[in-house]
Structure formats: C-alpha cells, structure tokens
C-alpha positions in Angstrom: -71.5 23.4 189.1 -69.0 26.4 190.5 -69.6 29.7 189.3 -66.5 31.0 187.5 -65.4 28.1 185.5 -66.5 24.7 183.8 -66.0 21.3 184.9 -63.6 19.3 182.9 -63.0 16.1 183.3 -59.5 14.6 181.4 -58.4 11.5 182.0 -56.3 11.8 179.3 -54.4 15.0 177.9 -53.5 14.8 174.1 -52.3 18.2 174.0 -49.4 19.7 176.4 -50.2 22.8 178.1 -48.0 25.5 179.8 -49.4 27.5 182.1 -47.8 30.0 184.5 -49.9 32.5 186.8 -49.0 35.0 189.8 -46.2 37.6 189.6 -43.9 35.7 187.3 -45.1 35.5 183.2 -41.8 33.2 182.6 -41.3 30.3 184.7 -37.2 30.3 185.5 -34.6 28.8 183.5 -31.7 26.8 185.1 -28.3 28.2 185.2 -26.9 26.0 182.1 -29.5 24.5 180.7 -30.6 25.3 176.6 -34.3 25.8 176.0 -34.7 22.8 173.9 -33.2 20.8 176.4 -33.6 19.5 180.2 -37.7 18.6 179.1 -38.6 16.0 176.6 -41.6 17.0 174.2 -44.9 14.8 174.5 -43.8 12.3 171.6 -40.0 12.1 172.8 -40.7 11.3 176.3 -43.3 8.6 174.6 -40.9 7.0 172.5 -38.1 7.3 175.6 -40.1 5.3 177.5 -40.6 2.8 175.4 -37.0 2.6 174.6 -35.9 2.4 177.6 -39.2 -0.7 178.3 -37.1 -2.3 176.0 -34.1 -2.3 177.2 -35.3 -3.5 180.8 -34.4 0.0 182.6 -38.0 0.8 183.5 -38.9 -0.3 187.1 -42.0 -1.9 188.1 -43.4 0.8 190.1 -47.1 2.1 189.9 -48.0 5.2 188.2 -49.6 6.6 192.0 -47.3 9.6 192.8 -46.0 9.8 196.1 -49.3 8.6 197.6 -47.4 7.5 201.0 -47.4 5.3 203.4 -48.9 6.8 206.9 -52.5 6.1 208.2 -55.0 7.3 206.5 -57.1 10.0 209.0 -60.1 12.1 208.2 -59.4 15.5 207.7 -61.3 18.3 208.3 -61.9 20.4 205.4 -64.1 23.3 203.9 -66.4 22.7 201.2 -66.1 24.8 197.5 -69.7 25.9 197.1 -70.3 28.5 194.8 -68.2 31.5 195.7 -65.5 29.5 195.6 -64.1 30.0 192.4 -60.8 32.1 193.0 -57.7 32.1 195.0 -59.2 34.4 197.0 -61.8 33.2 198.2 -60.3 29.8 199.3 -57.9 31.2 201.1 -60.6 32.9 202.8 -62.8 29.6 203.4 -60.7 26.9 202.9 -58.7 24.8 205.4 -54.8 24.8 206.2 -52.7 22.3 205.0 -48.6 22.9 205.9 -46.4 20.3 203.9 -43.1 20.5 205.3 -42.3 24.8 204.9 -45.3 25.9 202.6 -48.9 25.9 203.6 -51.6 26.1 200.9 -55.6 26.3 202.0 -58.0 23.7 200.0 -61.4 23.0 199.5 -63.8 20.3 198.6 -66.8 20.2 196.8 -70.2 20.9 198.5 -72.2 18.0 200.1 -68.5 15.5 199.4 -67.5 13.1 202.3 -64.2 15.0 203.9 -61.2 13.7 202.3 -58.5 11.0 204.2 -55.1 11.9 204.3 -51.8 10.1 204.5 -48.0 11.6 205.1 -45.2 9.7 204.2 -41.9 9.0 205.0 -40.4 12.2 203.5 -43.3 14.2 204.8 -45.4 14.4 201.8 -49.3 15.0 202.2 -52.0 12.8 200.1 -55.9 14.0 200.3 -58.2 11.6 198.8 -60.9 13.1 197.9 -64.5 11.9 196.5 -65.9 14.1 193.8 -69.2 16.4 194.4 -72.0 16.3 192.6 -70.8 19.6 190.8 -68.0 17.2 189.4 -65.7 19.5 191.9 -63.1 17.3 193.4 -60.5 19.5 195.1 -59.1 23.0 195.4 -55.7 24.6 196.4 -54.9 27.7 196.7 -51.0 28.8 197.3 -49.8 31.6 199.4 -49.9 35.1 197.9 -46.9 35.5 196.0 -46.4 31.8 195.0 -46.7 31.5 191.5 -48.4 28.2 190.0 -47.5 26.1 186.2 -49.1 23.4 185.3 -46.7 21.7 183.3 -46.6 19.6 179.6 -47.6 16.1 181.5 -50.3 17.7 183.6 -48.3 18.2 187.1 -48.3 21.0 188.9 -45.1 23.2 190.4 -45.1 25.7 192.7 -42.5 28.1 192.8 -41.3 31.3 195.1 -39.2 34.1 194.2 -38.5 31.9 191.0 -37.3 28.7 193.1 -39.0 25.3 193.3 -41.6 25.5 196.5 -43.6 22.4 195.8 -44.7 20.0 193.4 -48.3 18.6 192.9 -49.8 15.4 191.3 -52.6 13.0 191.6 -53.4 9.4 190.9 -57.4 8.5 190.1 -58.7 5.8 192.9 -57.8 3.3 189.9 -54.2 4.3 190.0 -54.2 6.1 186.7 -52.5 9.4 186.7 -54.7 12.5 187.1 -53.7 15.9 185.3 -54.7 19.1 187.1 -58.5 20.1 185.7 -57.8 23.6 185.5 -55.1 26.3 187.0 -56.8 29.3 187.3 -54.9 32.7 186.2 -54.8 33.4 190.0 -52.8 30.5 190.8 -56.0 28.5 191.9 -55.9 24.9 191.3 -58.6 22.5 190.1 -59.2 18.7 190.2 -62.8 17.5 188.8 -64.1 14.6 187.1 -67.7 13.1 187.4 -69.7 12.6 190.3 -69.0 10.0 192.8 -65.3 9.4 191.2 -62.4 10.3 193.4 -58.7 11.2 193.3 -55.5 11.4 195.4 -54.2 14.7 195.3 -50.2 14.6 196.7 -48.5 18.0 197.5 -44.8 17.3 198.1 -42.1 19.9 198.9 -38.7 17.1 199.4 -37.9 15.6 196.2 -34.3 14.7 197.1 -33.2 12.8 200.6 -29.9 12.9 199.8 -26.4 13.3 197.5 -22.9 12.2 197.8 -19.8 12.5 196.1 -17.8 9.2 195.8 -14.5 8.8 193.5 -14.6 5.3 190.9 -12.1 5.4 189.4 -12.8 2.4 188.0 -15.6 3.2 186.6 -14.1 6.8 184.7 -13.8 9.4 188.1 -16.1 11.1 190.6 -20.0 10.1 190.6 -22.9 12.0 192.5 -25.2 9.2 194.3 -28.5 11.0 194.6 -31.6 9.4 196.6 -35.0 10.9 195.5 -37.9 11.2 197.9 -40.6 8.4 197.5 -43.0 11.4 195.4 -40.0 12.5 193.3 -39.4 8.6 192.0 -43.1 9.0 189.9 -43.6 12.4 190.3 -43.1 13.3 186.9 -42.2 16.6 185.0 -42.6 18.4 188.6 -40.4 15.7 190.2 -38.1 16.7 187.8 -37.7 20.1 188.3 -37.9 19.7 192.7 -35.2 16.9 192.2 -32.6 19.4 189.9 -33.3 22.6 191.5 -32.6 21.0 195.2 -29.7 19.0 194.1 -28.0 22.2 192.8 -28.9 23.9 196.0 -27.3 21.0 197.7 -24.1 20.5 195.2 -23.8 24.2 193.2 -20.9 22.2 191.1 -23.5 19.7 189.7 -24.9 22.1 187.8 -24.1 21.3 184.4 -26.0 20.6 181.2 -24.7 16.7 181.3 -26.0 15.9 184.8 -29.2 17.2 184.4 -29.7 14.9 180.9 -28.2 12.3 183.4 -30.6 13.1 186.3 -33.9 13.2 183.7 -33.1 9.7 182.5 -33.0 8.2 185.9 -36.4 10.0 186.4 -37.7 8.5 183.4 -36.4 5.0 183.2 -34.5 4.0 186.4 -37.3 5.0 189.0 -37.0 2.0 191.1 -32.8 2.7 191.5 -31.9 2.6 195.0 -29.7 5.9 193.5 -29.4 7.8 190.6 -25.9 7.9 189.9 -24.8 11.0 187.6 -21.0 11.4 186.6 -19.5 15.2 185.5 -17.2 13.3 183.2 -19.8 11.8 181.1 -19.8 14.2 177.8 -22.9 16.5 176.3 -24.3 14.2 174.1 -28.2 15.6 174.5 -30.9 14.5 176.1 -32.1 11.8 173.4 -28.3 10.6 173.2 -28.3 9.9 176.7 -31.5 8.0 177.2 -30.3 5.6 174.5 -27.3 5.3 176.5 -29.1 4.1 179.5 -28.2 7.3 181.0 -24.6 6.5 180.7 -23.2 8.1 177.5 -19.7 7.6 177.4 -18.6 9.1 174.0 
C-alpha cells in the first residue's frame, strides 16, 4: 500500500464531495450565474434523469466518458512505489502525458502491466490501467500552479488562473463510472480499487467542436447550435463546466443565466443530439423548470 494515504475503493459515492486544492480556496463562479443554480444537487440531478427517461429525451449512450476511438498502444509509464505519495514526487518520477495544451505526469502502481492508451477524434487521451497489488491504479499530477476539484459526481476539473484547463473521468473495465479515489491537498490525483481490477482514466481539454448562430424565426428568433466533443457528451459535472466556460470564450453574448440552464439539460438528457440548441429568448425559468421543459421553456 502507498505511504501517505489509504486505499479506497468506491464504486459508488453516496455522499457528494467538493474539493478544491493549489493556489485557489474557491473554485470560480461564472459571470451570471446564482450559486444555487448552473449544478443540480445529488437527488435533483437523480430525479432529472429520470424525468427526462420518461419523457424519451435520454439517449442510448454508455456511461464510458470520452474513452475514444484511436488504437490502443502501450505506453510507457513510471510506476508509484512508495515515495510516491505527493504531487511532488510524481512530477519528479512519473511520465509525460500532453493532451492537447496541458501536460500532466502520471504514475502507475508498482509491479502493474503499463497501461494502453487511445486518443480520439477531438484529441482526448484514455490510459487503461490494471490495478497493483497495493490497490493503486493510477496517478496524475498537474503542472505547478493548476489547481485540481473533484467535483459532487466524482469528476475531476482542472483549472488555470481560475479558467477551465481540463477535465478528468474514468469508466471501470465493466463500463461503470469511476469517481476519483482521492485528490490530495496538493492537487495529486488518485484512482484505486482492488487488485487485478482496472480502469480507463480519460483526461480531455476540448469539450466543445463548435457554435453557430442561426436566426428561426419560426421557431421564436436566434438559436446557438453547439457541438460538444465526444468526452463532453458523458463527461459529466466536468463536461459541464469545459462545455460553458469554452462556449463563453467562443460567444461572450451567450453568457446568460437562461443558456447555461439550457446548455445543462442537453448535458443531462439530450447527450446523443447531433447539437445542443440553446435560444437567448427562452425566459429564466430555473434550472428544475427547464429540465421539465425538455430544455425548451417557453413561458
């Protein structure tokens, strides 16, 4: 077992957790957006899903995040042992890994076969990795002066100068979704489970291929056709965040309270879309209100 922390395995997290390290105590706050808003709580987004189930809005897609497409092909990586139990010291002994702009440094657990990778299409990086007999599965460590949350649903964001750098998430070899074992007050992150397991760890830094403006006036006035990256479809609370913070970047006048409600439904229930069409006209109704909607609230 490391030295420095205990092994955890959670298939399962029944309790959300908030978690930011590095230089920044409070994770940022969109320009707009209330505090009880923009996130749904644990029971909410449970019983928003299963509206939206009902209404046929859900797609059919698995619950592996952003797992990609590309050839798998071995990678060559450092093993944890048992110094390696802070940021430090990964960065110091563990292996590059660039994803589009940001390279992290990761290690695997003593004695484990290396890890496969696969890139996809929008150029994010999935390591499958089997777990040691420590139960240590994979670590990451970000740059100095990124700061690390592990979010309510157990996905990971990383974030520079306040500002969406990356999102991470992982997928056990079954396909169930994986939370992040432990992040470490030093911005080190931690996958483990028991010994022989495995998990897909993806690290994504596009969540959004594109937006554009197009007037239907048919349908009420000017909608915003947004295509997500393949990650950023299931990439949950993280996905959430990369999508809204680099569509803003990409169209400042989105930025209302409205669109983002509009923008967290798609993410929620219309996964699948070819685009997630959000409309500036559509009134504040809350978050709740626009779920039951569809994600079209019209009064």
């Amino acid at each position: 077992m490391l030295d420095g922390y205990s092994r955890r395995t959670m298939p399962h997290r029944t309790t959300p957790s908030h978690r930011t390290t590095g230089t920044r105590s409070t994770p940022p706050r969109h320009r707009g957006l209330r505090a009880q808003r923009g996130l749904l709580p644990a029971v909410g987004l449970a019983a928003a899903v299963l509206a939206l189930a009902g209404c046929g809005l859900i797609g059919s897609s698995s619950a592996a995040s952003g797992t990609g497409t590309a050839t798998a092909d071995a990678t060559a990586t450092g093993t944890a042992g048992s110094s390696a139990t802070t940021a430090d010291a990964v960065r110091a002994r563990g292996t590059a890994l660039t994803v589009g702009d940001l390279t992290v440094q990761v290690l695997v657990a003593d004695g484990a076969p290396q890890p496969t990778s696969a890139v996809d299409e929008d150029g994010a990086t999935t390591l499958t990795v089997t777990t040691g007999a420590d139960g240590t599965a994979l670590l990451i460590a970000p740059p100095p002066g990124v700061t690390v949350e592990e979010l309510a649903d157990g996905t990971v964001v990383l974030r520079a100068d306040g500002t969406f750098t990356a999102g991470i998430t992982a997928t056990a070899l079954d396909g169930a979704f994986t939370p992040a074992s432990a992040v470490q007050d030093d911005g080190l992150v931690v996958w483990s489970g028991d010994a022989g397991t495995g998990v897909a760890v993806t690290i994504a830094t596009a969540a959004v291929r594109s937006a554009t403006w197009a007037d239907r006036d048919d349908e009420g006035g000017l909608s915003l056709a947004v295509v997500p990256t393949t990650w950023a479809r299931t990439g949950g609370l993280a996905a959430d965040e990369g999508v809204w913070a680099q569509l803003i970047a990409l169209e400042p006048d989105a930025d209302t309270q409205a669109m983002h409600d509009q923008l967290t439904c798609h993410t929620i229930g219309a996964p699948d879309k070819d685009s997630w069409n959000l409309e500036p006209w559509r009134p504040d109704v809350g978050l709740l209100a626009t779920i039951a909607a569809l994600c079209n609230p019209s009064d």
